[in-house]
Every structure is written in C-alpha cells, then in structure tokens.
N, C-alpha and C positions, 0 to 999 in steps of 0.2 A: 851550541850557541855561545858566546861571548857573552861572559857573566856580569854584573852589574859593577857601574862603580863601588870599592870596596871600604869607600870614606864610612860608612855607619853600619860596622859590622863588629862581630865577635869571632873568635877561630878558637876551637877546641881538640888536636889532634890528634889526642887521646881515643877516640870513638868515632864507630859508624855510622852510617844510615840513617839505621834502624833508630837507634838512639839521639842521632840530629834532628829525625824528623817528632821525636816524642819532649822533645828541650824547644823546638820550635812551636808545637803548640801548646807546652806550657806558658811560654810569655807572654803575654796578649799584646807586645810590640813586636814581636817577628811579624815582616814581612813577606822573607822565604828564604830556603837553603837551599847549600848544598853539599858533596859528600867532596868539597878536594881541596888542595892547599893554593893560595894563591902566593903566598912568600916563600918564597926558596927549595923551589920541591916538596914531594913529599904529599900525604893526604890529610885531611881529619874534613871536621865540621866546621863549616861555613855561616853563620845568620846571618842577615841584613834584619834591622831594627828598623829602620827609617823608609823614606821612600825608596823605590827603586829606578833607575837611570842608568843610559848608555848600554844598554843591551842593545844586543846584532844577533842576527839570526844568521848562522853560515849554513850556505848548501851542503857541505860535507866538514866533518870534523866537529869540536869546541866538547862545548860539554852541559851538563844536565843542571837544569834550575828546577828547584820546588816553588811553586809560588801558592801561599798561603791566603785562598779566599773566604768570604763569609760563605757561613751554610746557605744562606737565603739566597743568593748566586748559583750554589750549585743545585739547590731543589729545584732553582727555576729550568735549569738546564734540565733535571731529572723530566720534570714534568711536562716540558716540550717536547723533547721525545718521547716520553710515554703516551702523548696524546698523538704525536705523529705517528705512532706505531697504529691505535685505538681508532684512529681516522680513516687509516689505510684499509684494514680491518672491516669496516664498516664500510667502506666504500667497496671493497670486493665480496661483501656479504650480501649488497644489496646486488649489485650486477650479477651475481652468480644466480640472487632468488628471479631477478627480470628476464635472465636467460631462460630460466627453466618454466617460467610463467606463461614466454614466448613459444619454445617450443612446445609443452602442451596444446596453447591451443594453436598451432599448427600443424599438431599431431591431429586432434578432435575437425579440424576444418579440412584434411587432407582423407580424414577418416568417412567423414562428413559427404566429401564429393565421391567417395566410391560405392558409397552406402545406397540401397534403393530406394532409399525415405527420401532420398535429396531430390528426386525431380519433382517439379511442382506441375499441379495438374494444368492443360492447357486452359484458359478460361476462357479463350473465345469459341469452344468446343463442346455446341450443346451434348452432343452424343458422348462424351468421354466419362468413362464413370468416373477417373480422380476427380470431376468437377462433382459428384456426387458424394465421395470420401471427403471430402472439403468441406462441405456445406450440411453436412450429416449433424451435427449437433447443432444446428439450424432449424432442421427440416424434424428432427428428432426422430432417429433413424433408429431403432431398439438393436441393442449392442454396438455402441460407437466405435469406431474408428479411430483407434489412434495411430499418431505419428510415430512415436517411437516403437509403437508395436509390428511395422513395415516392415522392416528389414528381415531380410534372408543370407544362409551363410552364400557369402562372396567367393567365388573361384578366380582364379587368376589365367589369363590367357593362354600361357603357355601350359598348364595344368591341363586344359579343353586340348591344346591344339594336340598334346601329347599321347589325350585318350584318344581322339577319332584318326590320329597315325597323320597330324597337320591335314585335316579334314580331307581324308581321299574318298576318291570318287566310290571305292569299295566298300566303303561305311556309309555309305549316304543312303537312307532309309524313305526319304520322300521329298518333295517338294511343293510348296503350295503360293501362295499372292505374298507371303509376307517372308517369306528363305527356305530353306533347306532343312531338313532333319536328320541327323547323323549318329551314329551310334556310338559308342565308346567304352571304353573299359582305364575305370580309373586305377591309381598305384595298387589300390588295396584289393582291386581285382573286380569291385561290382562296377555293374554294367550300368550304362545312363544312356541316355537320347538327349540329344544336345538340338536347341531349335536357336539355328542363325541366323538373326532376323537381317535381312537385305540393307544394307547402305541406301540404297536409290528408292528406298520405300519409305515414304511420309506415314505413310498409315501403319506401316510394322512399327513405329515408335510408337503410336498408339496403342498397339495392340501391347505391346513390351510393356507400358505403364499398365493397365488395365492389366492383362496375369499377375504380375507380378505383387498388386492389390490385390486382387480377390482371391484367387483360386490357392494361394500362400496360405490363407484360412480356411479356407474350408478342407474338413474332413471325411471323406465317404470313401466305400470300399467302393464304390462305380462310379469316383472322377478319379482323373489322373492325379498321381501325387507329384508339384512341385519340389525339388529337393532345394535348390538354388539357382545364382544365376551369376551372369559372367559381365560387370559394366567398365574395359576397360582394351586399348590403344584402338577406341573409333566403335568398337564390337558391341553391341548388343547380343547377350543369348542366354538364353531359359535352357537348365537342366531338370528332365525330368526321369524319374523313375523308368528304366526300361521294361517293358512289355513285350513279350518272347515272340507273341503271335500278330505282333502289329497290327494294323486297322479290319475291322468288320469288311470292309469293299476286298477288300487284297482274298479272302476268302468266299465272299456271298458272290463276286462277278468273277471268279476264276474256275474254270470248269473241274478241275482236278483237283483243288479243296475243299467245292463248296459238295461235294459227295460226303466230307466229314461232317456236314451240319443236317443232322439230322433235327426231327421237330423237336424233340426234346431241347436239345440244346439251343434251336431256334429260340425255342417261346424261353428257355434259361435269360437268353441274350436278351429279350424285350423284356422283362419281366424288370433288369437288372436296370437297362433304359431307363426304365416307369420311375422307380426307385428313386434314382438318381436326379430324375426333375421335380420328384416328388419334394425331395430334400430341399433341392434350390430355391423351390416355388415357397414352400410350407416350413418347413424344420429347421433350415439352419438359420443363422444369426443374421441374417438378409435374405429382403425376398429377393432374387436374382434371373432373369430374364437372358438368357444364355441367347437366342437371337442368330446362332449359325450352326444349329444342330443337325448333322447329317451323317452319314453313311461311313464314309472317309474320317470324322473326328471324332468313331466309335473305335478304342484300342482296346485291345485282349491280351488278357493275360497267360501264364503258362495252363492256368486250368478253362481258358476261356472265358474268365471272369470280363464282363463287358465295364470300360471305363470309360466316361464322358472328358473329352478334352477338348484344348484351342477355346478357350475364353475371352479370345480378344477382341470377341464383338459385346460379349457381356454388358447388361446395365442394371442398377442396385433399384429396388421398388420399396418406397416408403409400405409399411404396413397396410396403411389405410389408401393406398394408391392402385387404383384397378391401370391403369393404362396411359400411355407417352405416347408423344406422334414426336418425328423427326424429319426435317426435311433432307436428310442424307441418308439412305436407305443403303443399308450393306447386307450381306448373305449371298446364298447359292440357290439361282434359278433351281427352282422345282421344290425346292424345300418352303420357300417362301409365304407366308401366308398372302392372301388376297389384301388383304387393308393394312396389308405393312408394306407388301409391295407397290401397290396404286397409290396408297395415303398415308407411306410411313406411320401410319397407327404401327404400335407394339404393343401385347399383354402379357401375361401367359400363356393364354389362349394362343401364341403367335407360337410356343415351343409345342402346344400341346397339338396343332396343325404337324409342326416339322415332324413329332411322334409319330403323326399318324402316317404319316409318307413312309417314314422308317421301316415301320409295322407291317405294310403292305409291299414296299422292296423285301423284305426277311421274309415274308410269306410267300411271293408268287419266283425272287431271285433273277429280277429284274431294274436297272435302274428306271426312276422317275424321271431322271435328267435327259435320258436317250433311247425314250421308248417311244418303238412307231412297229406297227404291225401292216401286213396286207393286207387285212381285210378290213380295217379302217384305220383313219387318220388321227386317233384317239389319245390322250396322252396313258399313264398308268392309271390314272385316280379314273381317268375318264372309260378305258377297258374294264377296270374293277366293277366302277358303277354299274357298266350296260352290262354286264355279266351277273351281278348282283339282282337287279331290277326283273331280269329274264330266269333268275333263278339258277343260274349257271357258276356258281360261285367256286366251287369245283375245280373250275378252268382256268382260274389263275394262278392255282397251287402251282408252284415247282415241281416238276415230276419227280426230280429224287427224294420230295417228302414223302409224295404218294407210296413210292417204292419202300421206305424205310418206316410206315406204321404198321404197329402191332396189334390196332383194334378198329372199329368203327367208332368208340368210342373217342379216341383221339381226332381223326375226321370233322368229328364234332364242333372239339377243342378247338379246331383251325378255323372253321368258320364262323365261330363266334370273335375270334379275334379278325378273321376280314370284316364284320358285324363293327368292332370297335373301332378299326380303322378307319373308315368309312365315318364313326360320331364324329372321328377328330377332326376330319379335312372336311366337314363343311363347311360351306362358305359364309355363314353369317358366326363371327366370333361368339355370341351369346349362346349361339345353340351348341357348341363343344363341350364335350366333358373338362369338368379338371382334373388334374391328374391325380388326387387322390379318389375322386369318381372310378378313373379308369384303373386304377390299384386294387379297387373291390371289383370292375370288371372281370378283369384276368384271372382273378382266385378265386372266382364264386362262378359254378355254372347254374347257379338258381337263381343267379338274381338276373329282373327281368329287362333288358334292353329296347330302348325308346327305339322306336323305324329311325335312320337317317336319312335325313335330306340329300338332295344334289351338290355333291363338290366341287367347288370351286375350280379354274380349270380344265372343264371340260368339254375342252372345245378342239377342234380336228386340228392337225400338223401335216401338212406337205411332205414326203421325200425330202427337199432341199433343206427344211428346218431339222429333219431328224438326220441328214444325215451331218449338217454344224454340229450338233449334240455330241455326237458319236466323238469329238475333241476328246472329250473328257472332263473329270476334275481340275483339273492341273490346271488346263487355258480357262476355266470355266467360274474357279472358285468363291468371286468376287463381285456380284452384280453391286454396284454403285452410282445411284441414281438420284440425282438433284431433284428434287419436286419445286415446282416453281405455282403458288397457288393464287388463281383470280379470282377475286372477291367483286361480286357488284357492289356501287354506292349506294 
C-alpha cells in the first residue's frame, strides 16, 4: 500500500522491526509504523505521531503499514469471532442431536410396523380374540395381556423363501382354507413348517392375528410350538416347529401306516389330546376355547408325541364365563357340536364334543366327515350308537386293533373309551364330561361311568351326501354360517 502522508513523523535508521514496533508502543502518540526509509533510499523505522492520511491501497506492490489500535477494538474483534465460532458450534450440536432424535424414532416406528404387536385387533369382529386381548384388563382376564409382551422373533422373507427352496411344490406339506404348509430347513440346519397364509383370504388375517396372540404363549408338550413368524413384502406366515410324522389323518386314514398304530399308541395319542384341552380349558394362564379341533390339526412328533395345532378359530373365556354365542360359526362339519352349529353357542363343552368325535375316529379308524356304510345311512356317531345300544360295540373297532392286542384285558380298555366317547358327543352340552372328568376317565378303570345318552347327529345320509363327503378335508375345512335369528315381539 502507499504509506501515509509523512508531515508528522519520526525516522530512525538505525533499527528494525522488531524494535520500531516496541518505540511504537512505547509513546502513547504513535499512530503506526513502519519498517522503510522514505528519503533517499535506504531502510530504518518510520512513526507517524499524529493522524494518519492519504493512504492507497494497491493491488500489487507498495509496502507494509502497522497501525496501532486500542486493546478495546481488538477484543471486540476477539470476541466476535470467538462467539461466531461458539454459535456455529451450537448450531451444529443441536442439528446433529435432532438428527439423531429423528432417526430413532424412525428406527422404533419402522421397527414398530414389522413387529406383531403392531396390528390392532379388528373391533367390529365380535369373534376375534385380539378384541378379547384388548379389553382383557377390562373384563379382568387372570394373567393380562400385554402389548409389549406380543412380539415373536421376526424372519425375513427371503430367510423363509430360502428354507422351503422359494416355496416348491416338493416342500409343500399340506393345504387347508387359510394357505399352504411347507417345510423348510433353515441356515443352521433345523427344520420348520412354514404356514402361508393366502392373499385372497380375509379370514387367514384373522386367523394370522389370533396365533400369533395366543398359542406364542402357551406352553405344552401337546400344542404345537410357534417359533416365529414372517410380516413382510405383502406375506403373512407363521413358523412353526417341525414335526417329522406330520398330521394324526395322514396315518389314522391311510391303509399302510395306520397298521403302525396299534392301541397302545392309539389310546398314547388320545390321552395326549385330553391333556392338551385339559391345559387350555383349566391350567394355563387363559381359559381357551380352541373351536376347530379335529383329525387333520393333530401333528406328531418323531416319537408320536400328539400336538394340538391351527388356533385360528380360538377364543379366550373369562374365568367366570361358561359360554359365547356367535352369529358366525366357523369349524369342520362333523366335528361341530349341535349348539354351536344350529346356535353358534360355544363352551368347552363345544371342544369336549370335537374330543369325542376324535376318540371314536382313533378307535373304529374311520372318518366322521365321510362315513356312510350299506347297511344303513347312519353317520359315525350315529353306527357307534346303534352298535353300542345292541351291545355290538366290538364292531366298530378297527380290525388292525383287534389283530394287534395282547389280552382281553386291553378289549376292555377299548370299550370303555367307546363308553367315553359317546359322554362326549352328546347332544345336550350339560350332560358332557369336562375334560378333567374325562382325564380321570381314561386312567381309572374303577371308576364308574354314567350310561350316555343319544348323540347328536344321528340321523341317516343318502349315497349322494356321503359320497360330497368323500371331497375331503381340503374342500371341506371351513363351514361358515351366518345365523340370522327371529325374535317375536
């Protein structure tokens, strides 16, 4: 730059800088220096006393001005920028902390929607138990229900599609009203049964919600055990423990396995049944009303260990609550009891009917659902009876039991459980055992058995109805029946 006019000034050429700049602030009338000669060549020190004028700034060239300001000018300058440092600072401390506050909770809300706690029960669905899980600390439901206690561990789609080989047709284990069951083998090697519940099925969401609540909790060695389950790109599906020897039917109605079920293991099989509804009814942490107990959602284990499964018609019973009526009636003809069928009534008494069906399919190794003989048009319950009544009880055994006892006392055994059969599926719900009734049945041959009445049912079938039946499971699984009820004024 172009140095000030040089009218009030001092020149010293003797010395530097260093020592201009220490003469400068000794005088308390410098205004500023600098380190060069302005007469005649040459360098030394420069002061300006007085004010300073006609300085120019050049873009390139000139030379170097100290100019000597008060402290209280440059602390201001200090202070400005140390607060603009101090601001900036604080302003990226807080955005970093709103980022991170952000993405949490859209970590927990992304978490949230893959979680199975997240779906809310349907509320205009008297039949849905999540509207029972809901209103449970309402109703004071003994061992409440909580939300966060819902969840199961989450598998990821491609995990599933990877175990069952992208669900082929060679892994697929069964099919029923609400998808598919497929087998699979995860990374670590154990095996699962994967249940895919249907797109185009309104009711498989129901049922999806309902397992997914109840049977997560409960513990028994004769229900199936859920492991997990799969809620993502559209999928719905339940993983559950695999069972080597798959469903009670695939054995009891096939000619060339069911020679492996001798009575022993027969009556193992019902015993394990009993057990099982025993728990659900009495013992665990809700009275539970299971409602589509049949043949087909009895699974076996490698020792033949019987497991109760498919809970998606399940519904929770306050303690103090004997019995529900519905006007939507779901289950599998033949299992059905009489006043849940005609009148959506539901009890226990409604499982303890389905037992008894069970009890007497595993005894004589006949279905309920597609039984018609030529010498009358009887259903099973209804052959049992008129066999029973005539004292012919004998005649409904399965012949490969007959072949495979080792006493008359076992003989016995058998008909005392056609005896118990027979309490179950009678037609007026009060006169049924319950099934801790029917648990000291089975293990006591002392103790004494009330006559049973006529079961429900028993009434003749055509050829053309039995041979509909003869469908199967499959087409069959589902009866679903609106009651529509008229009241006089």
């Amino acid at each position: 730059m172009k140095l000030p006019d040089t009218t009030a000034t001092t020149v010293d050429r003797g010395i530097g800088l260093k020592e201009c700049e220490e003469r400068c602030l000794k005088d308390c009338n410098c205004t500023a220096f600098a380190n060069t000669d302005i007469r005649n060549g040459g360098s030394g020190c420069v002061i300006w006393t007085g004010e300073i004028f006609d300085i120019k700034n050049f873009a390139k060239g000139g030379q170097d001005l100290f100019v000597r300001l008060a402290a209280a000018d440059l602390e201001d300058k200090r202070t400005k920028k140390r607060n603009i440092i101090l601001g900036l600072s604080i302003g990226v401390s807080i955005l970093l902390l709103l980022s991170f506050i952000i993405f949490r909770f859209w970590k927990r809300k992304q978490k949230q929607k893959q979680s199975v706690a997240i779906p809310k029960p349907i509320v205009t669905s008297q039949d849905s138990i999540m509207n029972e899980v809901v209103i449970s600390s309402k109703r004071h439901l003994s061992g409440e229900m909580k939300t966060e206690d819902l969840e199961l561990p989450l598998m990821d789609f491609e995990a599933i599609a990877t175990a069952t080989h992208n669900f082929s047709s060679t892994n697929k284990l069964g099919q029923g009203g609400f998808g598919i069951v497929y087998k699979g083998r995860l990374l670590d090697g154990k095996e699962i049964a994967v249940k895919r519940l249907s797109k185009m099925s309104l009711q498989g969401t129901d049922e999806f919600k309902n397992e997914v609540r109840l049977i997560a909790r409960l513990q028994h060695i004769n229900l199936v055990r859920l492991l997990g389950c799969c809620v993502d790109k559209g999928e719905k599906m339940l993983i559950y423990e695999y069972l080597e020897n798959l469903s009670l039917d695939s054995h009891l109605f096939d000619k060339s396995r069911r020679s492996n079920l001798n009575w022993q293991l027969r009556f193992d099989i019902a015993n394990g049944i009993a057990r099982a509804l025993l728990y659900l009814h009495q013992d665990s942490r809700f009275r539970i009303i299971h409602r589509d107990l049949k043949v087909s959602n009895i699974l076996l284990d490698k020792n033949m260990i019987p497991k109760i499964s498919d809970f998606g018609m399940a519904r929770i019973f306050r303690r103090d609550e004997t019995e529900a009526n519905t006007r939507k009636v779901v289950g599998t003809y033949g299992y059905m009891s009489p006043e849940y069928a005609m009148n959506g009534i539901f009890s226990v008494k409604s499982d303890v009917f389905s037992f008894g069906v069970l009890l007497l399919e595993i005894i004589s190794g006949k279905r309920s659902t597609g039984f018609y003989n030529s010498s009358g048009d009887l259903s099973l319950l209804g052959c049992v009876w008129r066999n029973w009544k005539e004292r012919k009880g004998l005649d409904i055994i399965d012949p490969i039991i007959i072949d495979s006892l080792s006493s008359t006392f076992k003989t016995h055994e058998i008909v005392r459980c056609i005896h118990i059969g027979l309490l179950c599926v009678q037609e007026r719900a009060e006169d049924r055992p319950a099934m801790s009734s029917v648990m000291v049945m089975l293990g006591s041959e002392t103790t004494t058995l009330p006559e049973p009445k006529q079961p429900a049912f028993c009434v003749g079938r055509g050829p053309l109805e039995a041979e509909l039946s003869k469908l199967g499971d499959d087409e069959w699984t589902v009866n679903q029946i609106t009651l529509s009820v008229i009241d006089a004024r």
